[in-house]
Legacy VTK file of the C-alpha trace (Angstrom):
# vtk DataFile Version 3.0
C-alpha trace
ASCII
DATASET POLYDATA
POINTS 72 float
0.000 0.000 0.000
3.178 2.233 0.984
4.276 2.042 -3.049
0.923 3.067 -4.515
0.864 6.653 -2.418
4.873 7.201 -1.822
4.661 10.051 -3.947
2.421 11.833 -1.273
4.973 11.414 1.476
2.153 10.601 4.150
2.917 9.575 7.676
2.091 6.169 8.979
-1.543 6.815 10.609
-2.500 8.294 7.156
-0.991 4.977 4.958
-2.731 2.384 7.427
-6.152 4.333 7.260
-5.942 4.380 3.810
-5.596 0.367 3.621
-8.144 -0.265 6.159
-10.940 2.097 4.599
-9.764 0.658 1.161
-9.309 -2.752 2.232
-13.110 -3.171 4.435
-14.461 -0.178 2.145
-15.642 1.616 5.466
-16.009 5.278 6.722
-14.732 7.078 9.444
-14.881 9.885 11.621
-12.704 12.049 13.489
-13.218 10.810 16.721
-12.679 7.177 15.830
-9.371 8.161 14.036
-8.353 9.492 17.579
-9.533 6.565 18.637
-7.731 4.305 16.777
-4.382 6.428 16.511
-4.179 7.801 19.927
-3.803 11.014 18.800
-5.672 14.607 19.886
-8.375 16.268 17.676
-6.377 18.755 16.054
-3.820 16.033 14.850
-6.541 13.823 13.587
-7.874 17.004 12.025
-5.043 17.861 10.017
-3.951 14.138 8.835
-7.780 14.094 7.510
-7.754 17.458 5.614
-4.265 16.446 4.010
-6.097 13.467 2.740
-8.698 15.313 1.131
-6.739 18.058 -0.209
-4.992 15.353 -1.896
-7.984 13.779 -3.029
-7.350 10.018 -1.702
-10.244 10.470 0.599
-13.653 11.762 0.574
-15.520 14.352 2.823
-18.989 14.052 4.137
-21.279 16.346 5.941
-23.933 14.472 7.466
-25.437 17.187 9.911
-24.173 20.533 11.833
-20.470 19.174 12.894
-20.848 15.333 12.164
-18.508 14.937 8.927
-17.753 11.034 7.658
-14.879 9.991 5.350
-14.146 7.278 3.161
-12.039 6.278 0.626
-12.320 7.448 -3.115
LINES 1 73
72 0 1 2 3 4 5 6 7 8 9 10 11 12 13 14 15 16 17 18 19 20 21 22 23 24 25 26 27 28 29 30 31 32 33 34 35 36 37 38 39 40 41 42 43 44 45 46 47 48 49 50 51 52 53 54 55 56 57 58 59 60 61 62 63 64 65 66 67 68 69 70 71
């Protein structure tokens, strides 16, 4: 998975959430990225945005504050 995005010279958290929502095809918010990463909400923030300014994941607003993303 590493080889496919090298050229976008992620950090780890960002490479394995991109295999697990590509691998289970799943979405995800911010607080179960904190969750899973052990990392605070502005870290989690910024590893998410990077992924969407890149376009490798989406960006969903469900209601007010709740936002989902997923793989594209």
């Amino acid at each position: 998975m590493k080889v496919i995005y090298k050229k976008y010279d992620l950090n780890d958290r960002q490479y394995k959430l991109l295999e697990i929502l590509s691998q289970n095809n799943e979405n995800i918010i911010n607080k179960e990225y904190r969750e899973l990463f052990g990392v605070s909400r502005f870290t989690a923030a910024r590893d998410l945005r990077r992924l969407v300014e890149l376009n490798l994941i989406q960006k969903y607003e469900i209601s007010g504050k709740e936002v989902i993303y997923s793989i594209k």
